[in-house]
KOLLO-597959 format. One record per residue: residue number from 1; residue in one letter; x, y, z of N, C-alpha, C in turn. Coordinates in steps of 0.05 Angstrom, whole numbers. Atoms other than C-alpha are relative to their C-alpha. Example, Ala and Ser with C-alpha at 12.3 -4.5 7.8 and 13.67 -1.06 7.14 Angstrom:
# KOLLO-597959
+-----+------+--------+--------+--------+--------+--------+--------+--------+--------+--------+
|  nr | rest |    n_x |    n_y |    n_z |   ca_x |   ca_y |   ca_z |    c_x |    c_y |    c_z |
+-----+------+--------+--------+--------+--------+--------+--------+--------+--------+--------+
|   1 |    a |     18 |    -24 |      0 |    246 |    -90 |    156 |     18 |     24 |      0 |
|   2 |    s |    -16 |    -24 |     -1 |    273 |    -21 |    143 |    -15 |     22 |     14 |
+-----+------+--------+--------+--------+--------+--------+--------+--------+--------+--------+
# end
This chain:
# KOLLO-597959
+-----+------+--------+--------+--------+--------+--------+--------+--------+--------+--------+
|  nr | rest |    n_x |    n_y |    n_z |   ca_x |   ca_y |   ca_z |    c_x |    c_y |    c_z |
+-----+------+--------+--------+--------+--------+--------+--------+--------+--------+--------+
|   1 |    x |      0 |     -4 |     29 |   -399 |   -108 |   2538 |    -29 |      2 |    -10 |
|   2 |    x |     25 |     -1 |      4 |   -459 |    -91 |   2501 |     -9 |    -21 |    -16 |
|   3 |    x |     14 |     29 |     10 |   -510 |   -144 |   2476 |     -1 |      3 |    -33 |
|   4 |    x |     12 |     -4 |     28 |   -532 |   -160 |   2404 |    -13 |     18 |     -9 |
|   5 |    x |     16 |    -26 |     13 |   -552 |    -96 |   2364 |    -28 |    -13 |     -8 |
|   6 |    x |     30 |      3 |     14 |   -630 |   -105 |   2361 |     -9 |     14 |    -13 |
|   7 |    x |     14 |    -14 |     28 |   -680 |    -81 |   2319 |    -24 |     12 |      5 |
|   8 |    x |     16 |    -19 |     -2 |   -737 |    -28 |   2309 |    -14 |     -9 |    -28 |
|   9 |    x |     18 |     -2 |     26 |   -798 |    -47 |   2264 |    -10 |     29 |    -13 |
|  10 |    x |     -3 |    -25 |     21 |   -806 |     11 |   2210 |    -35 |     -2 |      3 |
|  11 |    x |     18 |     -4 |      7 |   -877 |     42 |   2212 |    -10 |      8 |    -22 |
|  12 |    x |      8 |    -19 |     24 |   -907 |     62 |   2146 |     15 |    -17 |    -26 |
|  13 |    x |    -13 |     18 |     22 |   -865 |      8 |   2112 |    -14 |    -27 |     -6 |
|  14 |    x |      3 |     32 |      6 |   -873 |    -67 |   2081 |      3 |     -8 |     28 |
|  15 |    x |      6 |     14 |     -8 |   -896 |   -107 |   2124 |     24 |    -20 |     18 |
|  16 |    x |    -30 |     17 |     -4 |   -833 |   -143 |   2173 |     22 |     13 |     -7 |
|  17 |    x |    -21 |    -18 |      1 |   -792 |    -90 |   2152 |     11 |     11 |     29 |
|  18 |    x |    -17 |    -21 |    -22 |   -739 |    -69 |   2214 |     29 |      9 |     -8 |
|  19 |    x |    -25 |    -14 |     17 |   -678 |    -23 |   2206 |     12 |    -12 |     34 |
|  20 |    x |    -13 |      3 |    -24 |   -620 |    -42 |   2262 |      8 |     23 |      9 |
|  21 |    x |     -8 |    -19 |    -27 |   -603 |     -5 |   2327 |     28 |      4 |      5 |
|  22 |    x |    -29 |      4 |    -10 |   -538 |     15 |   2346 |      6 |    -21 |     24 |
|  23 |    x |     -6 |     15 |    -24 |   -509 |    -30 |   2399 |      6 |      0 |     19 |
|  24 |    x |    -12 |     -7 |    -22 |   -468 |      7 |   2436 |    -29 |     23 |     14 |
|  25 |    x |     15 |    -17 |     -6 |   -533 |     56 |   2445 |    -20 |     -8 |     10 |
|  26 |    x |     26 |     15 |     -8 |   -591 |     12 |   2447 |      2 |    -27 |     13 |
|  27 |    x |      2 |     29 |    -12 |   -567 |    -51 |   2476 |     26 |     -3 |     32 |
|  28 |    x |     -9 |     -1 |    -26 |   -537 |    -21 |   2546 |    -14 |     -5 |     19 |
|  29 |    x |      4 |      3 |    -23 |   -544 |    -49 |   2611 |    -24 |     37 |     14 |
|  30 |    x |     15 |    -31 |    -16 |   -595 |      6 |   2654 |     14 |      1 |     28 |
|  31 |    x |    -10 |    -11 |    -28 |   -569 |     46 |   2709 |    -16 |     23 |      7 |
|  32 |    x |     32 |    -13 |    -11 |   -626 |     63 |   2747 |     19 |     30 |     23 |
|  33 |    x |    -16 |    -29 |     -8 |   -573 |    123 |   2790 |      8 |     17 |    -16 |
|  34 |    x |    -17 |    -24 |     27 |   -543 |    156 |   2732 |    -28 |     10 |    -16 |
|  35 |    x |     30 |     -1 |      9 |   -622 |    153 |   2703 |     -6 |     21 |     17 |
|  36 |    x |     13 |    -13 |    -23 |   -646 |    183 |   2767 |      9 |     29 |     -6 |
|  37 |    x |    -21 |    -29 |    -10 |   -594 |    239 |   2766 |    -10 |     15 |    -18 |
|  38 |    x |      5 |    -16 |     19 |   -606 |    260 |   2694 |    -27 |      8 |      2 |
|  39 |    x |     24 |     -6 |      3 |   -680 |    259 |   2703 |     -6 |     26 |     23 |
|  40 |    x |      1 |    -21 |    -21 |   -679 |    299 |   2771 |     17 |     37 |    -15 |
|  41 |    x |    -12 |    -28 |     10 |   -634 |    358 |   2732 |    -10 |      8 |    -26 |
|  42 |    x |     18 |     -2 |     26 |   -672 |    354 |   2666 |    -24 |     18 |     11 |
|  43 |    x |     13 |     -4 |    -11 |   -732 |    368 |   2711 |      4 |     30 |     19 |
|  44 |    x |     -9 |    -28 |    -11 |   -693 |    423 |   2758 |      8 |     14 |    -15 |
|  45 |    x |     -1 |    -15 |     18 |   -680 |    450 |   2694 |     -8 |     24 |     -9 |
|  46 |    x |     22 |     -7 |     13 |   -743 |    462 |   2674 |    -18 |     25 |     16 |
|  47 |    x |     22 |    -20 |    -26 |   -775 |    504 |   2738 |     10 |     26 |     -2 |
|  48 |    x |     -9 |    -28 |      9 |   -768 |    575 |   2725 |      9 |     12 |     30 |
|  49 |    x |    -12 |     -6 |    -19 |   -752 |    597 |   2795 |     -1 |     28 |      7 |
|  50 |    x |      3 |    -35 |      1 |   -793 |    664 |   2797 |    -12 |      1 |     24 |
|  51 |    x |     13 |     -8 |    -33 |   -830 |    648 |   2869 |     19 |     28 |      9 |
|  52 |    x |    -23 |    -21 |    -18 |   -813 |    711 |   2913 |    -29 |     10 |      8 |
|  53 |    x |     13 |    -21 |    -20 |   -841 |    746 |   2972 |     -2 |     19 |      7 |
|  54 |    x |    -16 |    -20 |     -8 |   -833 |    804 |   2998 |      7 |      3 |     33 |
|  55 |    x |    -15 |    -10 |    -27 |   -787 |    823 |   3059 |    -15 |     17 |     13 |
|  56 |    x |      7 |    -27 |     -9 |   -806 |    882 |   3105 |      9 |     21 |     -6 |
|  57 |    x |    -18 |     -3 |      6 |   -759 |    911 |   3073 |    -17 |     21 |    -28 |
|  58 |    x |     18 |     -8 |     19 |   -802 |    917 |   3011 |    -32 |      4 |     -7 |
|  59 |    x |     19 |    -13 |     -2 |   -863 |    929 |   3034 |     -6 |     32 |      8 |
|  60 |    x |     13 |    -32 |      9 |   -907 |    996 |   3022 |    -15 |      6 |     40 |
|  61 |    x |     18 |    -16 |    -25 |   -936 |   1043 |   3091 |     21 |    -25 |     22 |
|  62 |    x |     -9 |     11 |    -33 |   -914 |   1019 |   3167 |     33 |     16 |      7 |
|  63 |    x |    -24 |    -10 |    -19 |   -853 |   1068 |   3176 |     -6 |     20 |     17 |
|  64 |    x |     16 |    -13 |    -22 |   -888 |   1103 |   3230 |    -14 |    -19 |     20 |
|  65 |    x |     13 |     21 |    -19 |   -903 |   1070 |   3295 |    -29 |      4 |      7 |
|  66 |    x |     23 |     -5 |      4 |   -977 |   1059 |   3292 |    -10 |     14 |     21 |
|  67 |    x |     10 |     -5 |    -24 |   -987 |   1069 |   3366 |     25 |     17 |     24 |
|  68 |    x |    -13 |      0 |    -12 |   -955 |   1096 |   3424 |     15 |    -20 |     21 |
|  69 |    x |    -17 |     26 |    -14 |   -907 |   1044 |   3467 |    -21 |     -5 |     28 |
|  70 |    x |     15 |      6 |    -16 |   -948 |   1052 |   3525 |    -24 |     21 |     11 |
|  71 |    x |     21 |    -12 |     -4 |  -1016 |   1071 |   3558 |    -19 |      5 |    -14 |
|  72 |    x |     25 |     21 |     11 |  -1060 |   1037 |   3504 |    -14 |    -23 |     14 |
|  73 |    x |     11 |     25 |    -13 |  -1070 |    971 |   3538 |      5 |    -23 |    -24 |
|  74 |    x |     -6 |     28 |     20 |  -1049 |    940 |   3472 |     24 |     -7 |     -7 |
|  75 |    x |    -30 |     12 |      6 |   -988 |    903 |   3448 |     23 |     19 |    -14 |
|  76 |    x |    -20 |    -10 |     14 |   -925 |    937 |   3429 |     -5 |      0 |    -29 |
|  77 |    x |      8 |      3 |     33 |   -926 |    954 |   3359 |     27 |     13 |    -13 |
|  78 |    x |    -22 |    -23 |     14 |   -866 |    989 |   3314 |     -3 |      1 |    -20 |
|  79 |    x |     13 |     -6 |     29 |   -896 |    978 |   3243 |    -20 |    -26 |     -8 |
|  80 |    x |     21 |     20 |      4 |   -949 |    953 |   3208 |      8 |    -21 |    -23 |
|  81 |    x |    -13 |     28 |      9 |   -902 |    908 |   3170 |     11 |    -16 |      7 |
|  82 |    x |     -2 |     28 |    -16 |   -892 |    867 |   3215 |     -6 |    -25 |     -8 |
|  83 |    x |     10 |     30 |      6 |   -894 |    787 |   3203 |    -24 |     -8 |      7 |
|  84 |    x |     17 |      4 |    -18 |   -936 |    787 |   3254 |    -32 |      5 |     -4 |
|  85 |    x |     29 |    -12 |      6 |   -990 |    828 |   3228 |    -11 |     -9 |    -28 |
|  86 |    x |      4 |      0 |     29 |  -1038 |    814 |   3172 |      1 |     19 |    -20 |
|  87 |    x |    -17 |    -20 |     15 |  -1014 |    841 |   3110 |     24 |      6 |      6 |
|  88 |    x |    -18 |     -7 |    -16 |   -954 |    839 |   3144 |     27 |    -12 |    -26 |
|  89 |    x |    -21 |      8 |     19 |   -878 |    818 |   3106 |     -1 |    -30 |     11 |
|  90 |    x |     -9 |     34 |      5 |   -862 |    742 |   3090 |     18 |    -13 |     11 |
|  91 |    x |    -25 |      4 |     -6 |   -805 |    719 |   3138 |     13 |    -28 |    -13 |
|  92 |    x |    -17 |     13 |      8 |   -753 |    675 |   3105 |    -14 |     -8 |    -29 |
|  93 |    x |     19 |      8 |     30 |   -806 |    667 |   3036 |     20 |     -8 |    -14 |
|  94 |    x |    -12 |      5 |     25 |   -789 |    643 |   2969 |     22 |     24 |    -15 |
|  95 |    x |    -13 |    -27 |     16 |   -739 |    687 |   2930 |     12 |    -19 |    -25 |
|  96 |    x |     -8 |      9 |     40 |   -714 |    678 |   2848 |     22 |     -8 |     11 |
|  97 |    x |    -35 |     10 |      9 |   -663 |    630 |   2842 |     -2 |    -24 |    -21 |
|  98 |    x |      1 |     22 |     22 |   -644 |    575 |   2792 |      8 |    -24 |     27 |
|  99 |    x |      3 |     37 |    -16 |   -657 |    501 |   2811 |     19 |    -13 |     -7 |
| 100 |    x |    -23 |     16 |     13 |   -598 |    472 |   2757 |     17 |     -7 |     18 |
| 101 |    x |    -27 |     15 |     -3 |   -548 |    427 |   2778 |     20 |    -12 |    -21 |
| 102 |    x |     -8 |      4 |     21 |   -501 |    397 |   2737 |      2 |    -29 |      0 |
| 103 |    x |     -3 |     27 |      1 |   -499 |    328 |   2713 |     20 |     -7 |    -26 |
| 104 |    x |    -22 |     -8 |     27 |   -429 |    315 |   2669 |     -9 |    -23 |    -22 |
| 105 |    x |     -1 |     16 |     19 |   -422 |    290 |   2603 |     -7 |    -37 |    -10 |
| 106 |    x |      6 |     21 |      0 |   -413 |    222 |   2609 |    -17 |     -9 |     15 |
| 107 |    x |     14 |     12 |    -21 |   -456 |    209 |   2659 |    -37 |      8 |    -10 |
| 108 |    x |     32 |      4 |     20 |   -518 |    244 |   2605 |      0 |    -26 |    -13 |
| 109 |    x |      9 |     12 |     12 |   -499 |    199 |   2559 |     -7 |    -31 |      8 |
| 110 |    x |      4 |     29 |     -7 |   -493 |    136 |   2598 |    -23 |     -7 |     17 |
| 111 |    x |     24 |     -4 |      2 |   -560 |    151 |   2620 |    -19 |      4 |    -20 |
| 112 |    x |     15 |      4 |     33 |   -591 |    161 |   2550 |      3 |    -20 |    -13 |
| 113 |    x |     -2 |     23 |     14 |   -561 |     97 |   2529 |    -21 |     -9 |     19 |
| 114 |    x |     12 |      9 |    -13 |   -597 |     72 |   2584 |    -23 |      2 |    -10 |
| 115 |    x |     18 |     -4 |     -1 |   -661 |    101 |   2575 |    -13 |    -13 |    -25 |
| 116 |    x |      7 |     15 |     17 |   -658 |     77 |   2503 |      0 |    -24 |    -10 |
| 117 |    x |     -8 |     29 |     -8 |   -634 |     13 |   2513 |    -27 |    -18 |     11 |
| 118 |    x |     25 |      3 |    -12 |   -700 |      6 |   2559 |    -19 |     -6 |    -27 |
| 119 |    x |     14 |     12 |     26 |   -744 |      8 |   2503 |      3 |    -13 |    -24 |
| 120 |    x |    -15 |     27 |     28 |   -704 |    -32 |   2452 |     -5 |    -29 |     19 |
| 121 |    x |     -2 |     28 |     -6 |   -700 |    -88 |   2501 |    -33 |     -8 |     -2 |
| 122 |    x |     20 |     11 |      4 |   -772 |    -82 |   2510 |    -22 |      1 |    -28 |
| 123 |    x |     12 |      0 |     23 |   -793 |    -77 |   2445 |    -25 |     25 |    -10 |
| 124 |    x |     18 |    -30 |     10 |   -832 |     -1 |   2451 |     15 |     16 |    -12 |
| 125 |    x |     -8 |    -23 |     29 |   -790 |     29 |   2392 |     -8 |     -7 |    -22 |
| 126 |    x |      0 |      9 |     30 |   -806 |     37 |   2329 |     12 |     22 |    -19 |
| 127 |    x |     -4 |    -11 |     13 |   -781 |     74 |   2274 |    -23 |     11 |    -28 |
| 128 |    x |     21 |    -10 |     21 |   -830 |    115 |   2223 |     15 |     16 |    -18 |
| 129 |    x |     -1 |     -8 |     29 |   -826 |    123 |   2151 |    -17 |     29 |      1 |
| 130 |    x |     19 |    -29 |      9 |   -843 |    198 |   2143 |      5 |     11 |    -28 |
| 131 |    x |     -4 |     -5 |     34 |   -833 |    194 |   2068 |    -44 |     -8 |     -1 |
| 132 |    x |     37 |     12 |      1 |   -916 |    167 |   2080 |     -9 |     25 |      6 |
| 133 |    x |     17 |    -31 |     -8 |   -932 |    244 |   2101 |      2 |     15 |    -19 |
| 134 |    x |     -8 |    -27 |     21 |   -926 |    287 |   2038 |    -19 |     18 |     10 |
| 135 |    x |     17 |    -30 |    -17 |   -982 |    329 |   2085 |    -16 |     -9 |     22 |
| 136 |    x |      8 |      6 |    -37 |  -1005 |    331 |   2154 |    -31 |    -22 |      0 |
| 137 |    x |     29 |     16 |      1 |  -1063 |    273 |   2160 |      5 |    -12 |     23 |
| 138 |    x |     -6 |      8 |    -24 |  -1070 |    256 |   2227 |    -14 |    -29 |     -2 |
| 139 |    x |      3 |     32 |     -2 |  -1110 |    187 |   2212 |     14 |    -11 |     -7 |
| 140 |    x |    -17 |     22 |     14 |  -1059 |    160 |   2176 |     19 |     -9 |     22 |
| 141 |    x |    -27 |      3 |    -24 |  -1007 |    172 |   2239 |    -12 |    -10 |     18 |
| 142 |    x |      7 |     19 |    -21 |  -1061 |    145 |   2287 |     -9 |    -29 |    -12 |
| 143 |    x |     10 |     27 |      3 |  -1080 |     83 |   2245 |     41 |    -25 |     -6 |
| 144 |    x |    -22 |     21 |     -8 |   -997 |     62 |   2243 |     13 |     -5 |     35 |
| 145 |    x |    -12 |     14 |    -37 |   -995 |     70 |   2319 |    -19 |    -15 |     10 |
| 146 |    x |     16 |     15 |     -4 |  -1060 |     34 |   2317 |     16 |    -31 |     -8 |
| 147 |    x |     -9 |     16 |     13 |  -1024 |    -15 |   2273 |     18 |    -19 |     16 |
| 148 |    x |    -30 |     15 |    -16 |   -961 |    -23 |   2321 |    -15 |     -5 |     32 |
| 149 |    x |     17 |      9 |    -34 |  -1012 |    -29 |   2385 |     28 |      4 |     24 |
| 150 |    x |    -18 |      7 |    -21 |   -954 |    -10 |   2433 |    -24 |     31 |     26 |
| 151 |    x |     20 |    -24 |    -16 |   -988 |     26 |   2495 |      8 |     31 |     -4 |
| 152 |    x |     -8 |    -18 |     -4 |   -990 |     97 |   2507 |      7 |      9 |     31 |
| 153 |    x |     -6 |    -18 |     10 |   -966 |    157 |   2536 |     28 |     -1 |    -28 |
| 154 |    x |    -30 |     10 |     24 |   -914 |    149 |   2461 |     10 |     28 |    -13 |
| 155 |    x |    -21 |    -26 |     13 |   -860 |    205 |   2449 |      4 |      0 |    -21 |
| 156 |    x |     -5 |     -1 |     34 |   -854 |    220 |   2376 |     23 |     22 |     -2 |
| 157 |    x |    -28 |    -22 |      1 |   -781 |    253 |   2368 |      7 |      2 |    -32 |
| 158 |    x |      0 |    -14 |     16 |   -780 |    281 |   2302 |     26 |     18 |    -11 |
| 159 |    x |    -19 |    -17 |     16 |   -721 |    331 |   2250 |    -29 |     22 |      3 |
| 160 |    x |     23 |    -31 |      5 |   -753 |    403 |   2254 |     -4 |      4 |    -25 |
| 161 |    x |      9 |     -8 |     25 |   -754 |    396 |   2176 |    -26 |    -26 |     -9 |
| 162 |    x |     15 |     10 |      4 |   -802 |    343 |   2181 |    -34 |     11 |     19 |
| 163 |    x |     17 |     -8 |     -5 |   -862 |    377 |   2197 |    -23 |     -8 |    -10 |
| 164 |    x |     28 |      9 |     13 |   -919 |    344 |   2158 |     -6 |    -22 |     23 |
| 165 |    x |     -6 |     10 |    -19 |   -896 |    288 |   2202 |    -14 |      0 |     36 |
| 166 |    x |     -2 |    -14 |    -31 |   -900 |    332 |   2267 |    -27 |      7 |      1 |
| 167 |    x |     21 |     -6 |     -3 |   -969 |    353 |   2249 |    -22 |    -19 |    -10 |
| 168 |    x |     21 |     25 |     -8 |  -1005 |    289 |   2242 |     -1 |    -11 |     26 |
| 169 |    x |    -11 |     16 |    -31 |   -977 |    257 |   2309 |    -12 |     19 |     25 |
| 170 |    x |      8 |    -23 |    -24 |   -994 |    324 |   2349 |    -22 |      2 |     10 |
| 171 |    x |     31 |     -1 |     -2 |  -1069 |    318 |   2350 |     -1 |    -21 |     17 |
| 172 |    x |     15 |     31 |    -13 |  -1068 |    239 |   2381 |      5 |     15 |     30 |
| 173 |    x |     -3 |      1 |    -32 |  -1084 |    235 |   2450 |     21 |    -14 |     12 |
| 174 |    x |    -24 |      4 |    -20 |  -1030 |    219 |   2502 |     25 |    -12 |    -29 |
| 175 |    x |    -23 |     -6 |     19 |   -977 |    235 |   2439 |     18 |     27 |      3 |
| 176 |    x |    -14 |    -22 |     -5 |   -926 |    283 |   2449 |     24 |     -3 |    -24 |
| 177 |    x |    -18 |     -4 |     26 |   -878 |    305 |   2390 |     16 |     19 |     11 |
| 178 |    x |    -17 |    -14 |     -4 |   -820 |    337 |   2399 |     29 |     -4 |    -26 |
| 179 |    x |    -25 |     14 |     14 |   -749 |    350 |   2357 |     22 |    -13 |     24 |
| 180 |    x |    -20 |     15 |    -21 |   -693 |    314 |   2377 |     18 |     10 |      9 |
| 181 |    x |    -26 |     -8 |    -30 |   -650 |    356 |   2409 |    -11 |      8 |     12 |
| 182 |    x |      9 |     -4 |    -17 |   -705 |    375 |   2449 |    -13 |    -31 |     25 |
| 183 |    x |     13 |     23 |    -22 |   -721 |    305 |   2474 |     30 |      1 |     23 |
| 184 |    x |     -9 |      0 |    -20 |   -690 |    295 |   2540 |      4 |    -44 |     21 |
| 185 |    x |     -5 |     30 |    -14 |   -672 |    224 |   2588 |    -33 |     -5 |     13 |
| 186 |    x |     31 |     -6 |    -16 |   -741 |    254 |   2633 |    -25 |     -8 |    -28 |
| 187 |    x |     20 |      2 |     30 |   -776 |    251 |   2554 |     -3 |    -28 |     -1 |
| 188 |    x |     -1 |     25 |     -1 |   -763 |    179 |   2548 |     -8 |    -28 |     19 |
| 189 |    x |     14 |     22 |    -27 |   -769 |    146 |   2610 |    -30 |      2 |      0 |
| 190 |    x |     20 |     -9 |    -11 |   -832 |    181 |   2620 |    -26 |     -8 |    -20 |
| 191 |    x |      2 |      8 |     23 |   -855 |    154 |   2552 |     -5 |    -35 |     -7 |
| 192 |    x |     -6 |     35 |      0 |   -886 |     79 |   2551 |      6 |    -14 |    -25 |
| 193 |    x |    -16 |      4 |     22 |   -872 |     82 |   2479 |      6 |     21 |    -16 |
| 194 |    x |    -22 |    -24 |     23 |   -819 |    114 |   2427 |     -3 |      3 |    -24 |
| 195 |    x |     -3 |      1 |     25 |   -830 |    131 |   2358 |     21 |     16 |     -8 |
| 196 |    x |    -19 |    -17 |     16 |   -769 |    154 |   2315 |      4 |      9 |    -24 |
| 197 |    x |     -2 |     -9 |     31 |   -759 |    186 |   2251 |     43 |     -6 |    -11 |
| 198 |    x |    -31 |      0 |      2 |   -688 |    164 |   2227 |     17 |     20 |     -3 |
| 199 |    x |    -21 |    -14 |      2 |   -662 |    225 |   2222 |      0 |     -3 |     38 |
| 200 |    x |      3 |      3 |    -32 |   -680 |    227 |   2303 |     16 |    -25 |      7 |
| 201 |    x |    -15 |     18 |     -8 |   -649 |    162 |   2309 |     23 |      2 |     -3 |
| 202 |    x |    -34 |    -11 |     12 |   -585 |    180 |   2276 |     12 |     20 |     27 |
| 203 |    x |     -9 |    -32 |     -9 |   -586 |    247 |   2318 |      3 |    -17 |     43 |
| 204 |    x |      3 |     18 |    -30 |   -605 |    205 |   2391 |     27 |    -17 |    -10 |
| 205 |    x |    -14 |     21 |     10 |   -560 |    153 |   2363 |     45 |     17 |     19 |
| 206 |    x |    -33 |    -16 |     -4 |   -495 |    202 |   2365 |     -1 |     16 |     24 |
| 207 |    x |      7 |     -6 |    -32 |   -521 |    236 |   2429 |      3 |    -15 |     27 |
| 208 |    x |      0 |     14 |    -18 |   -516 |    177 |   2468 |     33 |    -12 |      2 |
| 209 |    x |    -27 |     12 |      2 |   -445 |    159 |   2438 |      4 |    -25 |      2 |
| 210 |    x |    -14 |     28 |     -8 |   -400 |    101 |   2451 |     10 |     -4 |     28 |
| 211 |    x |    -19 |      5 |    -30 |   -374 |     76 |   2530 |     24 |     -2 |     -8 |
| 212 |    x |    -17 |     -1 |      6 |   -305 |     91 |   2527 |     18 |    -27 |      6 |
| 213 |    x |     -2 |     24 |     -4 |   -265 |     32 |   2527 |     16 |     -4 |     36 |
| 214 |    x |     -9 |     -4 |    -32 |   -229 |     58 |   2594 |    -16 |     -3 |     15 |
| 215 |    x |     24 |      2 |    -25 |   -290 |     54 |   2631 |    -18 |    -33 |     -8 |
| 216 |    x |     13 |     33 |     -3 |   -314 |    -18 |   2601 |     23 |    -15 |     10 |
| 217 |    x |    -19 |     15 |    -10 |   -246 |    -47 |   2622 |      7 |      4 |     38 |
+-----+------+--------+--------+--------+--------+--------+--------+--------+--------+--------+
# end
């Protein structure tokens, strides 16, 4: 069963101000396999999968045997695309394919609870007031992560209508901003701390769902 819904101190707010976490989202057990899995296909995702070689097949000149078979003194030959030869075709090379696998439903989300669970227990979330941005000022966004001292590299997951937001945070060093349906389980982990914008929380929040009660029993 999941633990006591903890809490996320609010950046940009009064002082001791935290809003609560869901429970069933942020206060799951980690499952370092189901973690692994999502992060490895997040990642095989991502690789475009355009390597390619060419065959003999598709290489240009060598359909003419360079030499005659015998009474040179030199090695058999039958084209100059040969493997063998430099400039020659690529045997067994790279060729385009996709890397994806699939990793099902439940098994994202009960990995995303995880991942966010991780930094609720350890206390690298926070939540940011982006009502404090009426326009992009990037000191103001590095003096409340100065404020919250949590280490970096820190994911800033963001609403694509908050953009004043998105363009203060973007400039810090080892800060990465993203929206939230683009953050990922690989985004998080990889992330020694989380900043959220509550619509992002809301949106992660319902992304990660509830454990069904068939599978906690």
């Amino acid at each position: 069963m999941p633990e006591a819904a903890p809490k996320a101190p609010v950046l940009g707010a009064a002082a001791g101000k935290t809003v609560g976490l869901d429970g069933d989202a942020f206060a799951a057990g980690f499952h370092m396999p189901l973690v692994h899995q999502s992060v490895r296909a997040e990642q095989a995702a991502r690789r475009r999968g355009t390597s390619a070689t060419k065959t003999r097949g598709q290489m240009s000149g060598g359909t003419s045997k360079p030499w005659r078979q015998k009474g040179t003194g030199r090695a058999r030959a039958g084209s100059t695309r040969s493997p063998i030869w430099t400039g020659g075709a690529t045997v067994f090379g790279p060729q385009p394919r996709s890397y994806t696998f699939k990793v099902n439903r439940k098994e994202q989300r009960a990995a995303l609870r995880s991942a966010l669970s991780l930094h609720a227990s350890r206390g690298s979330l926070a939540v940011v007031d982006v009502a404090v941005f009426d326009k992009p000022t990037t000191s103001r966004a590095h003096e409340l992560l100065e404020e919250w001292s949590q280490p970096r590299p820190t994911l800033v997951a963001l609403a694509p209508e908050e953009a004043d937001a998105a363009l203060s945070f973007r400039n810090l060093a080892r800060v990465a901003v993203l929206a939230h349906e683009n953050v990922g389980v690989a985004d998080i982990i990889g992330a020694a701390s989380l900043v959220l914008s509550q619509a992002a929380l809301d949106a992660l929040t319902a992304r990660a769902g509830a454990p069904s009660k068939k599978a906690e029993g």
